[in-house]
VOFI-86224 format. One line per 4 residues: number of its first residue (from 1); their letters; for each residue x, y, z of N, C-alpha, C. Coordinates in nm, 3 decimals. Atoms other than C-alpha are relative to their C-alpha. Example, Ala and Ser with C-alpha at 12.3 -4.5 7.8 and 13.67 -1.06 7.14 Angstrom:
<nodes>
1 = AS = 0.089/-0.119/0.000/1.230/-0.450/0.780/0.090/0.120/0.000  -0.082/-0.119/-0.006/1.367/-0.106/0.714/-0.077/0.109/0.073 .
</nodes>
This chain:
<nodes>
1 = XXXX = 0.108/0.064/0.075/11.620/12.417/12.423/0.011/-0.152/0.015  -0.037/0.143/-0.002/11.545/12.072/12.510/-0.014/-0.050/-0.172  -0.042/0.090/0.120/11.660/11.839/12.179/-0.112/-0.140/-0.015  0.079/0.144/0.035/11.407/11.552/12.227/-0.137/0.013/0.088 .
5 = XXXX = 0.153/-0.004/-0.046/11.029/11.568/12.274/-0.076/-0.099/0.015  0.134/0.117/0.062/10.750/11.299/12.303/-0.094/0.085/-0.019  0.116/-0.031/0.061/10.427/11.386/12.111/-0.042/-0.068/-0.027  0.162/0.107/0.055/10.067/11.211/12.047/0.030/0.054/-0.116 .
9 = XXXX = 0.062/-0.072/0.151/10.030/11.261/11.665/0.036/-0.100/-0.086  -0.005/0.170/0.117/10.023/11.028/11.358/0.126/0.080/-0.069  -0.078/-0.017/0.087/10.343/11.054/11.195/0.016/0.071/-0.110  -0.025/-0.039/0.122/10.265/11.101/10.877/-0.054/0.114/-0.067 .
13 = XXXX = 0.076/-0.185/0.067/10.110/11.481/10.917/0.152/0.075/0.038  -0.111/-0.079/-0.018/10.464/11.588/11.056/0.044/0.085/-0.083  -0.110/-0.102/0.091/10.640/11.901/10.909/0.127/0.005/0.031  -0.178/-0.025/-0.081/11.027/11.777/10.986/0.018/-0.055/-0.124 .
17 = XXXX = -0.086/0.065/0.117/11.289/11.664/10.771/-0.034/-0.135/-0.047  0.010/0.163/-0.004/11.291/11.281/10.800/-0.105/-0.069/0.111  0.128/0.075/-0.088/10.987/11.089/10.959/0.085/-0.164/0.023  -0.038/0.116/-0.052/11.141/10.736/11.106/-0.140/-0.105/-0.091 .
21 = XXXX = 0.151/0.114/0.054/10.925/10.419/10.893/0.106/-0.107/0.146  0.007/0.102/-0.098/10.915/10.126/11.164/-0.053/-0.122/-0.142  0.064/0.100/0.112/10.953/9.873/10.845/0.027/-0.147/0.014  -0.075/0.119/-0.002/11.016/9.523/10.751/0.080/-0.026/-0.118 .
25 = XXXX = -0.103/-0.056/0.063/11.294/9.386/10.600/0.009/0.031/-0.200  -0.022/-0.009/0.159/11.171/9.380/10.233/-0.074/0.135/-0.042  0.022/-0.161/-0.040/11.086/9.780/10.272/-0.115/0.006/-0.108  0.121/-0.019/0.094/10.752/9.702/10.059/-0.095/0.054/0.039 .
29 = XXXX = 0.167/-0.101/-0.089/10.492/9.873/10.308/-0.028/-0.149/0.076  0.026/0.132/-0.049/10.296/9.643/10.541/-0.077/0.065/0.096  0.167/0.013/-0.069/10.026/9.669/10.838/0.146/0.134/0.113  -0.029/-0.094/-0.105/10.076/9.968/11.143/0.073/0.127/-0.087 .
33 = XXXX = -0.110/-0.100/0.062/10.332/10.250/11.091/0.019/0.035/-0.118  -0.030/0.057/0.129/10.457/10.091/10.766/-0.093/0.021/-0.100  0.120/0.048/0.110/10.156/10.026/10.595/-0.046/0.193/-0.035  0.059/-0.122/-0.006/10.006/10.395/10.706/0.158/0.096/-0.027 .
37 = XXXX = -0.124/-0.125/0.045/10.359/10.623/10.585/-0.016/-0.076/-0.164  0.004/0.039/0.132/10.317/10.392/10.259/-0.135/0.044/-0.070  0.156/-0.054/0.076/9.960/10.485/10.192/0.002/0.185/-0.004  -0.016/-0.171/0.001/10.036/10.880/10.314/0.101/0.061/-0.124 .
41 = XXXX = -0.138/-0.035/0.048/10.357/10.890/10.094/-0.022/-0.028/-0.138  0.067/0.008/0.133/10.148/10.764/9.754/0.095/-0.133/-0.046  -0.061/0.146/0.034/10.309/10.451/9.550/0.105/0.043/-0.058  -0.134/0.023/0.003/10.634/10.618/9.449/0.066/-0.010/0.080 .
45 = XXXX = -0.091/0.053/-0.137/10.775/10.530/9.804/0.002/-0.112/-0.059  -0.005/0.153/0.040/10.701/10.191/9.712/0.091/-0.034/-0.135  -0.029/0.016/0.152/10.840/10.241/9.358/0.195/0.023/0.037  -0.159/0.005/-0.031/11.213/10.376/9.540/0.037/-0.084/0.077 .
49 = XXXX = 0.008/0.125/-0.072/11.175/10.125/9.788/0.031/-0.101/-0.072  -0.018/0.121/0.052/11.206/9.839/9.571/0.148/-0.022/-0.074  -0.068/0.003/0.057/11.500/9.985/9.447/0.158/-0.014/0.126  -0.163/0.077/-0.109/11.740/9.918/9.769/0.007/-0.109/0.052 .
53 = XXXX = -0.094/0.165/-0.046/11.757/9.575/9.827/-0.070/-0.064/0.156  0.010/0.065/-0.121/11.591/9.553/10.153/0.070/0.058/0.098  -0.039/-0.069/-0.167/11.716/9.639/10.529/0.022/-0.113/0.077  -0.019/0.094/-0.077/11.847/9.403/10.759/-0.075/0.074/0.127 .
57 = XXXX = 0.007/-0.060/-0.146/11.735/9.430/11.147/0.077/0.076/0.089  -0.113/-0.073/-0.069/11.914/9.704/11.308/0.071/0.142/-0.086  -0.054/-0.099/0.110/12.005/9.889/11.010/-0.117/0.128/-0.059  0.064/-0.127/0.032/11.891/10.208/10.822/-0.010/0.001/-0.168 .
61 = XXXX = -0.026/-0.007/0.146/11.819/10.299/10.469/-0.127/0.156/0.025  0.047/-0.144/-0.018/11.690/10.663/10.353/-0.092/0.030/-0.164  0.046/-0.064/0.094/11.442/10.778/10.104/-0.068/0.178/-0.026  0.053/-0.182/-0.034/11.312/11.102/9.974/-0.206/-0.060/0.093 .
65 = XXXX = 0.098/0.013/-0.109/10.947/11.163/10.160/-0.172/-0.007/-0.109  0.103/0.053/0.094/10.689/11.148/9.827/-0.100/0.085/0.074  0.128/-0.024/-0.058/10.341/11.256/9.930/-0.021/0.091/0.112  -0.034/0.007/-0.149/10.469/11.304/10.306/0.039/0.195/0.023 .
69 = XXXX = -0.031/-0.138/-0.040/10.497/11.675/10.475/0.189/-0.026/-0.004  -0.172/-0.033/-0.034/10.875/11.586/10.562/0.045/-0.048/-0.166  -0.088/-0.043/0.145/11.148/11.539/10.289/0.058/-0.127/0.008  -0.044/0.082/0.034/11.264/11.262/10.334/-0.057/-0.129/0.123 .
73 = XXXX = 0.023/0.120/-0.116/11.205/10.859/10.548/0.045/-0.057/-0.044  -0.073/0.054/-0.033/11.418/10.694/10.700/-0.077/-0.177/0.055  0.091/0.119/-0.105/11.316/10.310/10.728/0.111/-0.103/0.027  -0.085/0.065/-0.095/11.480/10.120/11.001/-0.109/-0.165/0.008 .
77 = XXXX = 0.039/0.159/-0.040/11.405/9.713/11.078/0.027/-0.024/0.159  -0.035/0.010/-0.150/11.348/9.699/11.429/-0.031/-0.167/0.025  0.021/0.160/-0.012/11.344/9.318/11.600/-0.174/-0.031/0.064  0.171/0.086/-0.052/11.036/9.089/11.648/0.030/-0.069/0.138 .
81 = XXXX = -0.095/-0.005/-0.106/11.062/9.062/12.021/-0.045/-0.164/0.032  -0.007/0.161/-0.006/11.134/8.651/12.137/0.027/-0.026/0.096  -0.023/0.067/-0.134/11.133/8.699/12.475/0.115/0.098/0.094  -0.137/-0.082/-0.058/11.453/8.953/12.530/0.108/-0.099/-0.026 .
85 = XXXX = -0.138/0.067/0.007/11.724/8.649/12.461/0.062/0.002/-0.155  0.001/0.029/0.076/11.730/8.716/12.111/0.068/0.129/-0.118  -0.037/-0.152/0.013/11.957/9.060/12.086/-0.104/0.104/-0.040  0.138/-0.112/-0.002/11.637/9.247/12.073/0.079/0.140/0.046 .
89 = XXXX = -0.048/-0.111/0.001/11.800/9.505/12.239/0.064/0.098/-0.024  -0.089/-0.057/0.084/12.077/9.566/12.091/-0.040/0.064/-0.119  0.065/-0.002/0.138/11.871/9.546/11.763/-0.035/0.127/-0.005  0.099/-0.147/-0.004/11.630/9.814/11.861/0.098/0.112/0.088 .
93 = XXXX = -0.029/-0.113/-0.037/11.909/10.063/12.013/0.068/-0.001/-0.160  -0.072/-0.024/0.140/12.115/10.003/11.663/-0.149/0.070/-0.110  0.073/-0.057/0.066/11.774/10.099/11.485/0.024/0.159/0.009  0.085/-0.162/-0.056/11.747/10.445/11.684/0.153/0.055/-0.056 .
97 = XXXX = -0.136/-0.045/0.031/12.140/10.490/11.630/0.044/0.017/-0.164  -0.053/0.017/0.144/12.194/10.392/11.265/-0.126/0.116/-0.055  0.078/-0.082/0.035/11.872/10.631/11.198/0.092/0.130/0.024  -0.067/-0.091/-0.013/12.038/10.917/11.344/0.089/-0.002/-0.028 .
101 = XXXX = -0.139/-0.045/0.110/12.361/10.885/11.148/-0.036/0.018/-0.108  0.014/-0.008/0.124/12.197/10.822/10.898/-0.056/0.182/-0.065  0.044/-0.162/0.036/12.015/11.182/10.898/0.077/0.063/0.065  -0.138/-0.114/0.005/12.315/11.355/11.024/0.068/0.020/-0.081 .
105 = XXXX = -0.060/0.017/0.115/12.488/11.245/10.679/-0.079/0.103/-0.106  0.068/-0.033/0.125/12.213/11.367/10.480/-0.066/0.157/0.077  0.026/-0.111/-0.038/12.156/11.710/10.690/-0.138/0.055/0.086  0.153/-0.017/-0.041/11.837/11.645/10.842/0.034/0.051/0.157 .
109 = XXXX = 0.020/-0.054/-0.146/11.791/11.886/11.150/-0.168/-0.021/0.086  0.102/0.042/-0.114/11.416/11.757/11.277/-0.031/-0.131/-0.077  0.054/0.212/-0.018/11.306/11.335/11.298/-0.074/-0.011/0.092  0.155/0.070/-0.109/11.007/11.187/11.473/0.071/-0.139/-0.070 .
113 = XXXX = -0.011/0.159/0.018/11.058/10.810/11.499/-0.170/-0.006/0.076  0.085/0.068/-0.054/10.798/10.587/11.589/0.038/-0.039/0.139  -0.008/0.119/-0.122/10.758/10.328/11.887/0.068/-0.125/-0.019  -0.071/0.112/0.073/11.018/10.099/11.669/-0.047/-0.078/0.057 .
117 = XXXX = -0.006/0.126/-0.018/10.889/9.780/11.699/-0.107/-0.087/0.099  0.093/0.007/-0.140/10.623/9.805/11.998/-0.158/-0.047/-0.041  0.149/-0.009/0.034/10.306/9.768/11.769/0.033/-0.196/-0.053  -0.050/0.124/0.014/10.334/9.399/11.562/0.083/-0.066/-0.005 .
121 = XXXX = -0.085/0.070/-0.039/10.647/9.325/11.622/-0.011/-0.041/0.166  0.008/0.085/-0.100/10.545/9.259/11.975/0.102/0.030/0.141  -0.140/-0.060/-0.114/10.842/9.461/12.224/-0.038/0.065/0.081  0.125/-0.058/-0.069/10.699/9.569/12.511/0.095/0.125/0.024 .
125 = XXXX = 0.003/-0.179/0.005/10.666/9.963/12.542/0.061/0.032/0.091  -0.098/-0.106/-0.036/10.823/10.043/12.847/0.124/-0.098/-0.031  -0.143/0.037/0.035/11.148/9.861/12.770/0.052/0.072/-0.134  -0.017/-0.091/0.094/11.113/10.019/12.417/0.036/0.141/0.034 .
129 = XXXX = 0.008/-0.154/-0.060/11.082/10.355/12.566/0.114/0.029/0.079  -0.136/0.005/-0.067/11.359/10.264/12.801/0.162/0.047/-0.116  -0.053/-0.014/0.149/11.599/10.194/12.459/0.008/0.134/-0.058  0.036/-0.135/0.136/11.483/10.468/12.233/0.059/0.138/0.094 .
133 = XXXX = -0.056/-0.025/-0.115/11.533/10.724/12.533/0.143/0.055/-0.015  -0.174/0.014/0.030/11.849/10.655/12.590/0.121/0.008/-0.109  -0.116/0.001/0.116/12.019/10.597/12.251/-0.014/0.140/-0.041  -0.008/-0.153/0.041/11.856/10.929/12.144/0.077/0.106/0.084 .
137 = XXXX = -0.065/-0.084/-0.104/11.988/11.101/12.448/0.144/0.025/-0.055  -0.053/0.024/0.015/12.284/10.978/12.416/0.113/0.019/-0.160  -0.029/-0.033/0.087/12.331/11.045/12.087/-0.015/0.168/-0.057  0.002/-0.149/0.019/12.200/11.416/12.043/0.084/0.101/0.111 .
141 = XXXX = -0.085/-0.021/-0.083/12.475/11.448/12.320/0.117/0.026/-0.052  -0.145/0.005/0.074/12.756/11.400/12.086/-0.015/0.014/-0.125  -0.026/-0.038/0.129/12.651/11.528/11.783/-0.113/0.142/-0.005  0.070/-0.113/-0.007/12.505/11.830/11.658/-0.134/0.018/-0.078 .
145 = XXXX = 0.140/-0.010/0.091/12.251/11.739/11.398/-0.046/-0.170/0.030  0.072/-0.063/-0.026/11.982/11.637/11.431/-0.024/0.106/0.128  0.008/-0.068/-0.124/11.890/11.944/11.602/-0.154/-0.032/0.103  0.132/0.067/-0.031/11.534/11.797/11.706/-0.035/-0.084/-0.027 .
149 = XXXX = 0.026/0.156/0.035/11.425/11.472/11.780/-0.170/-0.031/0.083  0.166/0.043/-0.064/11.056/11.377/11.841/-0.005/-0.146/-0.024  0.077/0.124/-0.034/10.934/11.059/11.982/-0.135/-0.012/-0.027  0.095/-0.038/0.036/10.609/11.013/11.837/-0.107/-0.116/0.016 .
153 = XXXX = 0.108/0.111/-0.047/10.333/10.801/11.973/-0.136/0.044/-0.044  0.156/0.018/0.055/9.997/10.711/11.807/-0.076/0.001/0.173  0.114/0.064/-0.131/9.814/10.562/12.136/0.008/0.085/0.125  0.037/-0.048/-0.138/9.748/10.757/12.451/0.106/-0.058/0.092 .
157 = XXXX = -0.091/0.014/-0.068/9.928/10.495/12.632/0.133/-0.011/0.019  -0.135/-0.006/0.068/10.244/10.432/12.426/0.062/0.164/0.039  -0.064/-0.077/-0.050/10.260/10.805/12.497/0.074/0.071/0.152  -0.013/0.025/-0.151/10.225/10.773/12.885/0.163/-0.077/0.056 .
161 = XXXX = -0.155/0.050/-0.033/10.517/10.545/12.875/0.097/0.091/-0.033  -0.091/-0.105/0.063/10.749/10.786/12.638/-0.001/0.057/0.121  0.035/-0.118/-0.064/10.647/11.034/12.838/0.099/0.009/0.153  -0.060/0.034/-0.150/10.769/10.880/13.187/0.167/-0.029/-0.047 .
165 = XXXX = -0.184/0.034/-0.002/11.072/10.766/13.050/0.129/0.096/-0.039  -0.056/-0.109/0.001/11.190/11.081/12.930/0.015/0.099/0.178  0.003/-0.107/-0.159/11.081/11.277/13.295/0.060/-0.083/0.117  -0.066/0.064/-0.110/11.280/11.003/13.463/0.157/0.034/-0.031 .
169 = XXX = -0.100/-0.083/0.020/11.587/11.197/13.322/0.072/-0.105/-0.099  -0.028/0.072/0.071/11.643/10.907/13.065/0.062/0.002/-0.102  0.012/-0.100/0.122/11.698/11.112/12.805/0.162/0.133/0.029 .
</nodes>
């Protein structure tokens, strides 16, 4: 059974454990991804949200899922991209990594992430896709949960990229 899929679909109809938020760092909701899992998820996301402090870039934090088909979201701070000199990359593989520990702790066997970081933060898609990819690979390699990992792209083309970068054995 392959472990990691890309799929077109809006996030926030998923039936998995933990849905990936693509947030910023004061985890209040906000425009793309963010904004749309905060409006699907009703205003007690926002109401547990306020109660952790925030997220640095790179890092993870976990709530239950409110409103949301899944059970719980996970919102990660991916970087605002400045060019590539600005550990962007690092940033955005520690997003995809600290997510998946984080729902291996808490038992979650299926996650859809987003396109961390590719919509207004500005990181271009195939290098994202490159990243994401890889860390997931890499990671559902050496552990056992999650047992399913979906890549989950809104846009047609965002999925075109996924898509390639997985069938280039990336993954």
């Amino acid at each position: 059974m392959r472990r990691v899929d890309v799929v077109r679909a809006d996030i926030t109809t998923l039936r998995v454990d933990a849905i990936v938020n693509a947030a910023n760092e004061r985890l209040l909701g906000g425009g793309g991804v963010d904004g749309a899992i905060h409006r699907a998820a009703g205003p007690s996301l926002l109401e547990e949200c306020k109660s952790l402090g925030g997220c640095k870039p790179g890092s993870a934090k976990i709530t239950g899922g409110h409103d949301l088909p899944a059970r719980h979201v996970i919102h990660t701070v991916g970087p605002v991209w400045r060019g590539g000199r600005a550990r962007e990359a690092k940033l955005l593989a520690s997003c995809y990594r600290e997510s998946l520990l984080l729902a291996e702790r808490h038992g979650v066997r299926t996650i859809a992430f987003p396109a961390i970081s590719t919509g207004l933060f500005g990181y271009p898609v195939a290098d994202a896709a490159r990243i994401a990819v890889a860390e997931v690979a890499r990671f559902v390699a050496d552990h056992r949960l999650p047992h399913k990992v979906y890549l989950v792209c809104y846009h047609d083309t965002t999925y075109d990229v996924f898509s390639a970068a997985t069938s280039r054995g990336d993954q």
